[in-house]
Structure formats: structure tokens, C-alpha cells
C-alpha positions as CSV (number, residue, x, y, z in Angstrom):
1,X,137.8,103.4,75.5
2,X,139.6,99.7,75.7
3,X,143.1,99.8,77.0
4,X,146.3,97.0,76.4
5,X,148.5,96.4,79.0
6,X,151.6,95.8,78.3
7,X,152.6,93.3,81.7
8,X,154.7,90.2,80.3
9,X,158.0,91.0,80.4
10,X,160.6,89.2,81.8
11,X,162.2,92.0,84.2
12,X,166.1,90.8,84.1
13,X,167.6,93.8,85.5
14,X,164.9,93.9,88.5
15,X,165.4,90.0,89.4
16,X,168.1,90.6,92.1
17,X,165.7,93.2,93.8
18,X,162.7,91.3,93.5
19,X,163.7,87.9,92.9
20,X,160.3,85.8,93.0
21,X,157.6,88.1,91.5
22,X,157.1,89.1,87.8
23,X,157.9,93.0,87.6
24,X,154.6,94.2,87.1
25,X,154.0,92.7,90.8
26,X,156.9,94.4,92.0
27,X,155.5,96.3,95.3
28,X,155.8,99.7,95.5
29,X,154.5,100.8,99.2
30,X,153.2,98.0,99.6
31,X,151.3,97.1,96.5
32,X,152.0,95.8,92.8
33,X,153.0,98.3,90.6
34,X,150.2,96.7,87.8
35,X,147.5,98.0,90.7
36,X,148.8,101.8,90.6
37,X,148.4,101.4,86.6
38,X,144.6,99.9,87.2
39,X,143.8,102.5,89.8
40,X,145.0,105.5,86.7
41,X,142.7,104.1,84.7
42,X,139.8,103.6,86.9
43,X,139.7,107.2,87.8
44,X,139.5,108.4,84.2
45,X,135.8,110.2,83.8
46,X,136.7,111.4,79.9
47,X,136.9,109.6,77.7
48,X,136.2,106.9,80.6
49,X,138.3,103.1,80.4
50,X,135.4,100.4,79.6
51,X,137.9,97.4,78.9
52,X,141.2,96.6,80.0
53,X,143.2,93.7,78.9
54,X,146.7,92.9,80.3
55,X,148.9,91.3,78.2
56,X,150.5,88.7,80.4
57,X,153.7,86.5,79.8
58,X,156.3,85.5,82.2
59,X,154.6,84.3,85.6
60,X,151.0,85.0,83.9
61,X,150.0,82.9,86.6
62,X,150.7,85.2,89.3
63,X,149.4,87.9,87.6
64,X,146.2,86.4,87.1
65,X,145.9,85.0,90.4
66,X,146.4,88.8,91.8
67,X,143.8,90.4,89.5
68,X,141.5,88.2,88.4
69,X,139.0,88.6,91.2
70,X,138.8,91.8,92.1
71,X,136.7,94.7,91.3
72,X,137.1,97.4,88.8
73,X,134.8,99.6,87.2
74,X,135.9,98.3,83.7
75,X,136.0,94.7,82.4
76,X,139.0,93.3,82.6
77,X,140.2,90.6,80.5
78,X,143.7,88.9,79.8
79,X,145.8,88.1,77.2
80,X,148.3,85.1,77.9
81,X,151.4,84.3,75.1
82,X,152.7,81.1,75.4
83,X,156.2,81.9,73.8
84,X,157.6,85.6,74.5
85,X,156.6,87.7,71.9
86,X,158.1,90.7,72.9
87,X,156.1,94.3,72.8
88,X,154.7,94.1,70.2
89,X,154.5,90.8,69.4
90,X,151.7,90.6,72.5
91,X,150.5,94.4,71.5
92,X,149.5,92.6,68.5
93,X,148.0,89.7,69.9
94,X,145.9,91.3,72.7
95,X,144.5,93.4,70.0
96,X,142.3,90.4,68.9
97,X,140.1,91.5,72.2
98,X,139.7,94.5,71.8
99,X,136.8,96.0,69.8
100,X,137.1,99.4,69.1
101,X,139.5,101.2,65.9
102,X,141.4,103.4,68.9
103,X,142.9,101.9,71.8
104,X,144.9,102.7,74.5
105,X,148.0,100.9,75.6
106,X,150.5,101.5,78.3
107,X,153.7,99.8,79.0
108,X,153.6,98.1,82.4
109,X,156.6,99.2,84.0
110,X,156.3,102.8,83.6
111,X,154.2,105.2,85.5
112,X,153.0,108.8,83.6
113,X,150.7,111.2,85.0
114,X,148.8,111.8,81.7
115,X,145.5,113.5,81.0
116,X,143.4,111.3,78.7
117,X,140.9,114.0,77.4
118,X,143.7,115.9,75.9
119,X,145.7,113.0,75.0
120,X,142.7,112.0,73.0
121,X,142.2,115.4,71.8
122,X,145.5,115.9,69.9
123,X,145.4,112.3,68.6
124,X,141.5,113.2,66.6
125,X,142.5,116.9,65.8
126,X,145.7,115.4,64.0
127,X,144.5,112.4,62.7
128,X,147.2,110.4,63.7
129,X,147.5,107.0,63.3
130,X,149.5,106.6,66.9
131,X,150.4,109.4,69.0
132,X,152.4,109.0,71.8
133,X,152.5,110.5,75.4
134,X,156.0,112.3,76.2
135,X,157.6,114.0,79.1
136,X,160.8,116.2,79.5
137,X,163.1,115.7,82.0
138,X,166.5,116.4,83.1
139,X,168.1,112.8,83.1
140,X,167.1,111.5,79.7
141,X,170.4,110.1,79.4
142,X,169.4,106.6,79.9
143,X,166.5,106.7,77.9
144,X,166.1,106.8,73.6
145,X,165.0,110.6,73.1
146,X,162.3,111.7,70.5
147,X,163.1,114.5,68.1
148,X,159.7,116.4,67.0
149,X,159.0,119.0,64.2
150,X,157.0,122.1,65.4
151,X,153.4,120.4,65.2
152,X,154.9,117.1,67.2
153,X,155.2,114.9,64.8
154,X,157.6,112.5,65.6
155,X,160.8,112.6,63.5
156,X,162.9,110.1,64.8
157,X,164.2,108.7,67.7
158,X,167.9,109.3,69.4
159,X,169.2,105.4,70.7
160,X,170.0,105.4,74.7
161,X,173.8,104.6,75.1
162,X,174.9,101.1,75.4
163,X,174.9,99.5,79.0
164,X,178.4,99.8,79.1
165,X,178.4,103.7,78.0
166,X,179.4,106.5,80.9
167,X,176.1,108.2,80.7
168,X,176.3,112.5,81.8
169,X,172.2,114.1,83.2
170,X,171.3,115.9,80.5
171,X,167.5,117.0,79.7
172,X,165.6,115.6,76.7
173,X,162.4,114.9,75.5
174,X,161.3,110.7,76.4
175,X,158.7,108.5,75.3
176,X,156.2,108.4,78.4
177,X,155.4,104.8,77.8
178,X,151.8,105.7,77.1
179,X,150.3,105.4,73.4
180,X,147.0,105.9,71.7
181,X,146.8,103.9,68.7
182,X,144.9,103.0,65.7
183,X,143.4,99.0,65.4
184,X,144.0,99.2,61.9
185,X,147.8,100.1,62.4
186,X,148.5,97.2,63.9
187,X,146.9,95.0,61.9
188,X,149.0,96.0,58.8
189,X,152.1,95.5,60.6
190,X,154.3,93.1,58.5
191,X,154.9,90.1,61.1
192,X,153.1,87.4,61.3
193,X,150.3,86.1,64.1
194,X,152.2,85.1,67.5
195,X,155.4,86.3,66.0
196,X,158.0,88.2,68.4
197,X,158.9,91.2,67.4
198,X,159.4,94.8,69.4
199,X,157.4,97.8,69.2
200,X,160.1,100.5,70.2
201,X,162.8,98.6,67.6
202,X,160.4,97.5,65.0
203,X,157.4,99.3,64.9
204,X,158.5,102.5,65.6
205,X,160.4,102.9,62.5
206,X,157.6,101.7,60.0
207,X,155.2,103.9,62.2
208,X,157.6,106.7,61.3
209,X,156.3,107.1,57.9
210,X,152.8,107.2,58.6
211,X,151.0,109.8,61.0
212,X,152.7,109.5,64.0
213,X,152.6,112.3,66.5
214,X,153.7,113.1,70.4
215,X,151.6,114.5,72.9
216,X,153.5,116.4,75.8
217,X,151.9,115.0,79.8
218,X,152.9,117.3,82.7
219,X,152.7,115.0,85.1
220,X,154.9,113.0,87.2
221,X,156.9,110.2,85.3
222,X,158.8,106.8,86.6
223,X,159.8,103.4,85.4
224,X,160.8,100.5,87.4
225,X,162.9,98.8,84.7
226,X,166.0,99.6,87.2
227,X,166.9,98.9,90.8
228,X,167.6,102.3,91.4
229,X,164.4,103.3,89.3
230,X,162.1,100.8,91.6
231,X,163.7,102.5,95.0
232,X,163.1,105.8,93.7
233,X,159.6,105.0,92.6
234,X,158.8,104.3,96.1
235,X,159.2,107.8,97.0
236,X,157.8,109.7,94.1
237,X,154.4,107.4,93.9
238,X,154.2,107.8,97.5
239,X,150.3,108.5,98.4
240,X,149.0,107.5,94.9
């Protein structure tokens, strides 16, 4: 299986904690968080990761420079945008390397604990055109929650508050940052080639009326969009 990394984003709210690296470089005991995602995929056996492209933007450089010669047991290949094109925008453009009709992607500043074979699985038995990896947890206040029919098929999704908004814990289902996805999907997407355009705001929705489905992981989940998200991820991907 070929897998998209989603690593170019800019990282405003993490720049006062880590001021001269890209996010996806951001160390987390003491090495970038785009390693821990490599290392995940490397140690899948079923279906196992044969290509991995990162979709590089802001400070590609650095990000090259810190992968580019080592090992893994994949091929790994990058996919530079010269003007921000947002999630989906580089989803999009990365897919032009890829050469299989299903692909993995992940979004490069979120950790999940996912199990591929049964990620895989659901997204074949269902015949989805994108099925997404969720988790459940008990301060989804922050987040956009997904609202499911019985068989997981995504129905919508609830907005997260504004920035300004007093946020109270409360538990709810969250997109896990993980997605399996259809070629063809893409492809058909009405924006044009190199154009900007998000996948959460503007995808989603179109993806909405055709088959798209959730998939629940178990596992642990974190993101580092947040100061207090990176601190904490220190602890919980502690050993990984």
C-alpha cells in the first residue's frame, strides 16, 4: 500500500514553542514527530507500506534534509508545493505519485494507534470511497465531532467552537487524522491542479454524498497542533 503524508503546514499556533523548526520536526523525546509517523508505518506487516510520499511545504528544506537519507523499508519520495495549497490542495497533488486506486494518507501532526488490516478491511467490505479512522475520547470539545448512522457511515460533521469559545470536556466521537481513500475520488474533486483548497472544509462535504464511512481505532490518539497538545504528547508517546 502507498501512503501520503500530509507534513507542510505552516504550524502558527506551535511557533512560540518551537520557533525554528517546521511542526512535523517538532521533537517529541527527542526526535521529530514525522519519524514516530515513519516508524508506524514501517512496522505494518498487513497490508505492508511499499511507498511513502510526504507532502512537504513550509521549510520543505528541512524536512528533506532530515529524511532524505535514511533508511526505511519503503520508498520514500516527496512531494514539494511551491505556494500553500492547503490539505487538500497537496493531498491532491502528491497523488500524481502514487500508483495504486487506494491510498493511505495521514495528517502529519496527529498520532493514532490504528490497525491497518482492519482499517482496510471495513474500507473493501463497504465499498467506500474514503473511510476514515476515528477515536472517542472524553475532551472532544476542541475538536469537529463526527456524527455516524448505525453501519458508520459518516453523516455529518459537528464544527469545533471558535478560538474565542469557553470550551467544557465533554466525550465525542473525532476524526483520528488517518484516511484510506480512493485515487479516483480525488481526482474528480472540482478544483483545479495546484489549487488551495482544504480537505476537512472542502472535501469533506462533497465526500458526504458519496460512500464515506468511519472506522473506529482503539489505540492511543494525540495531535501536536497545540502547546499544550505538544507537552502532553511528550508523555503519552513516551517509549514509542
Amino acid at each position: 500500500m502507498e501512503c501520503i503524508i500530509l507534513a507542510g503546514g505552516l504550524g502558527t499556533r506551535l511557533k512560540k514553542t518551537v520557533p525554528d523548526l517546521p511542526k512535523p520536526l517538532a521533537p517529541v523525546n527527542d526526535q521529530p514527530f514525522l519519524a514516530l509517523l515513519l516508524k508506524q508505518l514501517a512496522a505494518f506487516k498487513k497490508p505492508k507500506i511499499s511507498k511513502v510520499i510526504l507532502a512537504v511545504g513550509y521549510k520543505a528544506e528541512a524536512v528533506q534534509a532530515c529524511f532524505q537519507k535514511k533508511f526505511y523499508p519503503f520508498e520514500l519520495l516527496f512531494s514539494r508545493e511551491s505556494l500553500p495549497l492547503g490539505t487538500g490542495g497537496a493531498l491532491k497533488k502528491a497523488l500524481s505519485l502514487c500508483t495504486q486506486e487506494t491510498v493511505l494518507a495521514l495528517n502529519g501532526d496527529s498520532y493514532l494507534a490504528f490497525d491497518p488490516e482492519k482499517l482496510f478491511l471495513a474500507h473493501s467490505e463497504k465499498q467506500a470511497d474514503i473511510t476514515l479512522a476515528y477515536t472517542e475520547i472524553t475532551e472532544a470539545s476542541r475538536y469537529g465531532r463526527l456524527v455516524l448512522d448505525p453501519a458508520e457511515r459518516i453523516l455529518s460533521f459537528q464544527e469545533k467552537p471558535s478560538q474565542n469559545t469557553v470550551l467544557k470536556p465533554a466525550n465525542g466521537k473525532i476524526n483520528g487524522g488517518v484516511y484510506l481513500i480512493q485515487k479516483q475520488i480525488l481526482e474528480q474533486l472540482p478544483f483545479k491542479e495546484n489549487q488551495a483548497f482544504s480537505l476537512e472544509k472542502e472535501a469533506f462535504p462533497i465526500f458526504l454524498k458519496k460512500r464515506f464511512f468511519a472506522c473506529f481505532a482503539s489505540g492511543i490518539f494525540i495531535d501536536i497542533g497545540t502547546p499544550e497538545s505538544y507537552l502532553k504528547a511528550q508523555q503519552i508517546l513516551k517509549g514509542i
